[in-house]
PDB file as gemmi writes it, atoms N, CA and C in Angstrom:
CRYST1    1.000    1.000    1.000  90.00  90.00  90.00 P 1                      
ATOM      1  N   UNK A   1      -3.077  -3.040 -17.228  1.00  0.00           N  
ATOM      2  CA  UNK A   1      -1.804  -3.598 -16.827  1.00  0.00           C  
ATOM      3  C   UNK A   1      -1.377  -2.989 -15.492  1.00  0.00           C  
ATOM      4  N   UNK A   2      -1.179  -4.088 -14.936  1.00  0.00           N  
ATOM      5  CA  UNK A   2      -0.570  -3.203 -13.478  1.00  0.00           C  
ATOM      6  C   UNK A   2       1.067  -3.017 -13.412  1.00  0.00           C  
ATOM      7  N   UNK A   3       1.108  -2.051 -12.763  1.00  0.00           N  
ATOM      8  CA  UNK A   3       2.440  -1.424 -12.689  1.00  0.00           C  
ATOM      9  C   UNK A   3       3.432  -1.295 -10.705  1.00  0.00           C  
ATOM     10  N   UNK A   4       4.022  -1.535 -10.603  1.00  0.00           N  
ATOM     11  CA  UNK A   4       4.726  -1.964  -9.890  1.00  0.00           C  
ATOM     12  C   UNK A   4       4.874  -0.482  -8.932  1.00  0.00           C  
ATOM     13  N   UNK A   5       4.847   0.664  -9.483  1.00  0.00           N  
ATOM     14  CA  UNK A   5       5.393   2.018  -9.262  1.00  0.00           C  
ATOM     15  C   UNK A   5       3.942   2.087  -7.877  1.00  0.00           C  
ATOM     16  N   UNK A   6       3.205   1.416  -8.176  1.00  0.00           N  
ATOM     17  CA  UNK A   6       1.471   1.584  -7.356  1.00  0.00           C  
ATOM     18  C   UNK A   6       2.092   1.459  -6.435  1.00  0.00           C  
ATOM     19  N   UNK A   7       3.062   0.685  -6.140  1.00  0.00           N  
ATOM     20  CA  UNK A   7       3.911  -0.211  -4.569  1.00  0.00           C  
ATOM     21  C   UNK A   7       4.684   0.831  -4.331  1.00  0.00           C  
ATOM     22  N   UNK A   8       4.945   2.077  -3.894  1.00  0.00           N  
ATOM     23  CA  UNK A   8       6.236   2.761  -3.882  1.00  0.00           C  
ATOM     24  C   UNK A   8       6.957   2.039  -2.041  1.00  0.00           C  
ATOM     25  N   UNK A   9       8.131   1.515  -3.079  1.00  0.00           N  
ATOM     26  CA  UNK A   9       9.364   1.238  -1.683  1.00  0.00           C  
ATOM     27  C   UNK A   9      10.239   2.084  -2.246  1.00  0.00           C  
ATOM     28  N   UNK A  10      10.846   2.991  -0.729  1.00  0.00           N  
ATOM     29  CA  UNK A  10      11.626   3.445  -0.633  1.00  0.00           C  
ATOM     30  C   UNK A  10      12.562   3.465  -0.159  1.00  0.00           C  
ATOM     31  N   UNK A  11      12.350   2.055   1.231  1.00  0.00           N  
ATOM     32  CA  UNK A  11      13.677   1.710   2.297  1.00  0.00           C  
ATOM     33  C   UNK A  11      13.371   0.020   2.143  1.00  0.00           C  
ATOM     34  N   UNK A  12      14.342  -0.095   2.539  1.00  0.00           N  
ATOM     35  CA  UNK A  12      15.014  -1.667   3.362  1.00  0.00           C  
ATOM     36  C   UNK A  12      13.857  -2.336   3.568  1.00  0.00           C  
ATOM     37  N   UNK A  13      13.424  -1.592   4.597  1.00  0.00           N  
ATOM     38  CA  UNK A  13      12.909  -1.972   5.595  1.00  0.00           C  
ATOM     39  C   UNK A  13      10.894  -2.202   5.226  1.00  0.00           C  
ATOM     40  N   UNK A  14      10.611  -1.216   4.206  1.00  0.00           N  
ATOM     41  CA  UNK A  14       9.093  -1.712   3.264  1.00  0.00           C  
ATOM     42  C   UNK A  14       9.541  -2.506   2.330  1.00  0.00           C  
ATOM     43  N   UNK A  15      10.631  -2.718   1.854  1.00  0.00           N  
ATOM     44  CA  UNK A  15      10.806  -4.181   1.183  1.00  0.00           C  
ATOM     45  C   UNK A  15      10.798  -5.419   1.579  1.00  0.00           C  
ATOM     46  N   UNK A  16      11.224  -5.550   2.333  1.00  0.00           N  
ATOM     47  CA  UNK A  16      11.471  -6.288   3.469  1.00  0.00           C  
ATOM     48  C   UNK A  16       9.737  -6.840   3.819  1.00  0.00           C  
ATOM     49  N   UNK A  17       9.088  -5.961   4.196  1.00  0.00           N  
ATOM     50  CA  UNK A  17       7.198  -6.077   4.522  1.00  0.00           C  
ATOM     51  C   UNK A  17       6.848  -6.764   3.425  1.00  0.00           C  
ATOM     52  N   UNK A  18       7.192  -6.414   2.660  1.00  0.00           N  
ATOM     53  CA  UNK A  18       6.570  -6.553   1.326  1.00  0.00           C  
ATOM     54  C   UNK A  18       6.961  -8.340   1.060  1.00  0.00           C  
ATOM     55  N   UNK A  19       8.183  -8.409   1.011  1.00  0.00           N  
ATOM     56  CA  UNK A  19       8.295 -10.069   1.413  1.00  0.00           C  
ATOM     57  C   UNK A  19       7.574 -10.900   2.356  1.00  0.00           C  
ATOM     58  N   UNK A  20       7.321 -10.373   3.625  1.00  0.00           N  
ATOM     59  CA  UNK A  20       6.770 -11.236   4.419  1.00  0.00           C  
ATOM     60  C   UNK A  20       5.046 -11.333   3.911  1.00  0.00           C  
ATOM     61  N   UNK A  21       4.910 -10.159   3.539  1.00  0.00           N  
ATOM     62  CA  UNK A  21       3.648 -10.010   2.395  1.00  0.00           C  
ATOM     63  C   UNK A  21       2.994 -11.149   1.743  1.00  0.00           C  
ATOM     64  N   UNK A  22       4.041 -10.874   0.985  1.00  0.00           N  
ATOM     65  CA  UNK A  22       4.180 -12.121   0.061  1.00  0.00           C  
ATOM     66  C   UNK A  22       3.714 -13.621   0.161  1.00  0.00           C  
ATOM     67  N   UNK A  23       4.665 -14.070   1.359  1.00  0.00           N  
ATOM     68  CA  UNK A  23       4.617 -15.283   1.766  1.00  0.00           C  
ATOM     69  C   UNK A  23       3.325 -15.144   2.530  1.00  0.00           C  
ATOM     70  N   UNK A  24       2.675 -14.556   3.589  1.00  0.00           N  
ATOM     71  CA  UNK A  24       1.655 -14.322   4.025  1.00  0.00           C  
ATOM     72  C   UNK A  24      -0.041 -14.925   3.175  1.00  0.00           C  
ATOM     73  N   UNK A  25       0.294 -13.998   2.034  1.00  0.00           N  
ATOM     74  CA  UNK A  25      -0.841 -14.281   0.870  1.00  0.00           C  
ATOM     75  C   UNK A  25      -0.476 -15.397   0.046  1.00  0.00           C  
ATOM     76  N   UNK A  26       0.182 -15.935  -0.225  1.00  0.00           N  
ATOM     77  CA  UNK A  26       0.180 -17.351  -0.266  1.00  0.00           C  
ATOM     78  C   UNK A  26       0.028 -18.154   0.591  1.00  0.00           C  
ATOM     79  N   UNK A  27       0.091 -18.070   1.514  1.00  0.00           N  
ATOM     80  CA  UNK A  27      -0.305 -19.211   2.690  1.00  0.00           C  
ATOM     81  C   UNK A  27      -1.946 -18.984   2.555  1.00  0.00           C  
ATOM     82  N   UNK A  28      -2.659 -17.700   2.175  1.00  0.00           N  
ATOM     83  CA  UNK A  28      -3.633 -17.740   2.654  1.00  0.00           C  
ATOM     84  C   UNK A  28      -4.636 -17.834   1.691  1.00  0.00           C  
ATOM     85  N   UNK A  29      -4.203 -17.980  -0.077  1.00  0.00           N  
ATOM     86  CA  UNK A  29      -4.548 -18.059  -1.224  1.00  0.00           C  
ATOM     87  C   UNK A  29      -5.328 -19.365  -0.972  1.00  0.00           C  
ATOM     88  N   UNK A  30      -4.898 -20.057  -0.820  1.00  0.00           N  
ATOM     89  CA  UNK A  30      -6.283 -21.623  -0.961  1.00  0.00           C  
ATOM     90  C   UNK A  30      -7.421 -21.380  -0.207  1.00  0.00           C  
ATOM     91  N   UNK A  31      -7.208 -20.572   1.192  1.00  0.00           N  
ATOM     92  CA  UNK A  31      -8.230 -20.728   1.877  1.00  0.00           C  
ATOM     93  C   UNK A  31      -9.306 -19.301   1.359  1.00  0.00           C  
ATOM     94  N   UNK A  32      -8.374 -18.302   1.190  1.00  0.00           N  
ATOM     95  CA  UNK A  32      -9.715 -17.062   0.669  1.00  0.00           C  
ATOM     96  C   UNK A  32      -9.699 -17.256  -1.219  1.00  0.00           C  
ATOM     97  N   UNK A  33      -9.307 -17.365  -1.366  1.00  0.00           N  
ATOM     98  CA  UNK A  33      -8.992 -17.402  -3.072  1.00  0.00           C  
ATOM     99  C   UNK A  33      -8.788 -16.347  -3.496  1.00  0.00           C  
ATOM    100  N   UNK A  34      -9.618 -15.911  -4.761  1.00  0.00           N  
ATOM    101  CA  UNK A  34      -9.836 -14.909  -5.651  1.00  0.00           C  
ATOM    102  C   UNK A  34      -9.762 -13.593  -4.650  1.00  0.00           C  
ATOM    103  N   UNK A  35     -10.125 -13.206  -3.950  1.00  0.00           N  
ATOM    104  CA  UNK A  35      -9.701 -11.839  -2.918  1.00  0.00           C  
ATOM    105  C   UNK A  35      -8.476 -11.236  -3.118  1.00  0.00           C  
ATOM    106  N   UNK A  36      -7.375 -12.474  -2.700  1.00  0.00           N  
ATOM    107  CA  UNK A  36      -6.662 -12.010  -2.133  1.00  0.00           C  
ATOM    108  C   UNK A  36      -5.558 -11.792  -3.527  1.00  0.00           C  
ATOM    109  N   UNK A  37      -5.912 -12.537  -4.524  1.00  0.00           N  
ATOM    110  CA  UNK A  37      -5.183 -12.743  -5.806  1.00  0.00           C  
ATOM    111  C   UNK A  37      -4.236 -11.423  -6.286  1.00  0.00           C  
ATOM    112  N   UNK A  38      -5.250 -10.484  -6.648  1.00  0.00           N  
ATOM    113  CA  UNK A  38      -4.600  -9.458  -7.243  1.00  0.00           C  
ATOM    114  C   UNK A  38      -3.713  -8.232  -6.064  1.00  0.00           C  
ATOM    115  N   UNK A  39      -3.884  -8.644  -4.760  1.00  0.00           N  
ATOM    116  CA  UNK A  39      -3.217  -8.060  -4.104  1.00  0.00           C  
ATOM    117  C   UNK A  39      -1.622  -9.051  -4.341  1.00  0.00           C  
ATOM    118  N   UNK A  40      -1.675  -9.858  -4.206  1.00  0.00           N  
ATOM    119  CA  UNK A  40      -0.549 -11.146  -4.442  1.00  0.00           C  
ATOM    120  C   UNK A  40       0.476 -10.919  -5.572  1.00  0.00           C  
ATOM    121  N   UNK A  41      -0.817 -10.529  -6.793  1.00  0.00           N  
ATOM    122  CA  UNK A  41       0.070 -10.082  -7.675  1.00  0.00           C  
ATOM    123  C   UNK A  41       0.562  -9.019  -7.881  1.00  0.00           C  
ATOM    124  N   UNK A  42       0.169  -7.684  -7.270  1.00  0.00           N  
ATOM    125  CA  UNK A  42       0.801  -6.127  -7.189  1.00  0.00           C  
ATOM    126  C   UNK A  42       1.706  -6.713  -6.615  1.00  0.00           C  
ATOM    127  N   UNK A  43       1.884  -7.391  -5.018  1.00  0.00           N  
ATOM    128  CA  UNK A  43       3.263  -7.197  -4.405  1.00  0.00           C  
ATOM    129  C   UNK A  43       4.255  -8.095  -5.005  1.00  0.00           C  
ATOM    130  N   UNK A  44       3.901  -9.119  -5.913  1.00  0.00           N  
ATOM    131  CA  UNK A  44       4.889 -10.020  -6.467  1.00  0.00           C  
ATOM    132  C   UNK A  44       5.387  -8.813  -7.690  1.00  0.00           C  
ATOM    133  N   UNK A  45       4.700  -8.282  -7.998  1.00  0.00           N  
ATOM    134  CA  UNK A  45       5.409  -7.179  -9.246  1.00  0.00           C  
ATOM    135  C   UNK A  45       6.463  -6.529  -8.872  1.00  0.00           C  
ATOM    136  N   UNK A  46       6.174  -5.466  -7.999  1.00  0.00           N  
ATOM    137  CA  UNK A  46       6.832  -4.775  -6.657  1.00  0.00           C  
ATOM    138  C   UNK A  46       8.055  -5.473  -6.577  1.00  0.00           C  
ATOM    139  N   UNK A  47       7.499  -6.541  -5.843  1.00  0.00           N  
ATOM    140  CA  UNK A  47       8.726  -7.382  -5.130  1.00  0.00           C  
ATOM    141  C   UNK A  47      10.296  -7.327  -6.805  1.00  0.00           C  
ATOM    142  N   UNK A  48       9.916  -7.810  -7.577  1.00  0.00           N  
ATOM    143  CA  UNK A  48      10.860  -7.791  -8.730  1.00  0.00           C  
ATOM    144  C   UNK A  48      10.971  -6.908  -9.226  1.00  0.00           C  
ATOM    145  N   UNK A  49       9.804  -5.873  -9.479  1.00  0.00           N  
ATOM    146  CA  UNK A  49      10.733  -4.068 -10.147  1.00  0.00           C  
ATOM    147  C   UNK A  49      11.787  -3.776  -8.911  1.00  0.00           C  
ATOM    148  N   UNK A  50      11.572  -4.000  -7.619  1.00  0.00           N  
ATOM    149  CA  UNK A  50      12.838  -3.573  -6.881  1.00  0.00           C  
ATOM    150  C   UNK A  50      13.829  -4.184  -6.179  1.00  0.00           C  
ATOM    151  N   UNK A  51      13.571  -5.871  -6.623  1.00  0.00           N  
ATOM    152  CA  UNK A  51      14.664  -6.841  -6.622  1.00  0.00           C  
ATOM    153  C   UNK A  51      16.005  -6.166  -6.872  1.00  0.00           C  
ATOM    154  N   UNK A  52      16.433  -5.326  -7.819  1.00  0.00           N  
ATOM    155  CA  UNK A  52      17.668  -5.226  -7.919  1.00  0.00           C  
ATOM    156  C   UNK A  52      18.237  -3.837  -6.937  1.00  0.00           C  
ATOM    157  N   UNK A  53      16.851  -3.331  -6.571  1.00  0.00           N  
ATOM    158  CA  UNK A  53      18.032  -2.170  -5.909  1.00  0.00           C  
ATOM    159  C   UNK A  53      18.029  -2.361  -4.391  1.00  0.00           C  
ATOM    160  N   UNK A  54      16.872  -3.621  -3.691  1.00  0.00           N  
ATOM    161  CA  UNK A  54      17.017  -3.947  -2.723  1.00  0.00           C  
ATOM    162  C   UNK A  54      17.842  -5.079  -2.130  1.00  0.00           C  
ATOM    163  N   UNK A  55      17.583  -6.529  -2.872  1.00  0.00           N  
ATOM    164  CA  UNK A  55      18.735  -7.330  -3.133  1.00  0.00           C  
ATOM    165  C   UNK A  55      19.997  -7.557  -3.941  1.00  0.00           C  
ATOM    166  N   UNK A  56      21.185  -7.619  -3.359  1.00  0.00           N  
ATOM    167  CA  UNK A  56      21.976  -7.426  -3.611  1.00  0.00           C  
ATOM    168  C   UNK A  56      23.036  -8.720  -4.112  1.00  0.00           C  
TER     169      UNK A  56                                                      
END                                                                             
């Protein structure tokens, strides 16, 4: 099971990366596939364990 804590954000501003991240590896999921998957899914984890203390 992966765990979100692997991602440590600590500012604004690597959360923030971590979004553009995001959108990044989805744009690029059809064309590489399976590669890029489980990176996609650590930062989508990430992205929501620290949804609440980054978005407000």
């Amino acid at each position: 099971m992966r765990q979100a804590q692997d991602l440590l954000v600590t500012t604004q501003a690597q959360y923030e990366r971590l979004e553009l991240e995001v959108i990044g590896l989805r744009d690029l999921e059809p064309l590489l596939g399976s590669p890029q998957y489980d990176r996609l899914q650590d930062v989508e984890l990430a992205l929501k364990h620290y949804q609440a203390q980054f978005r407000r």
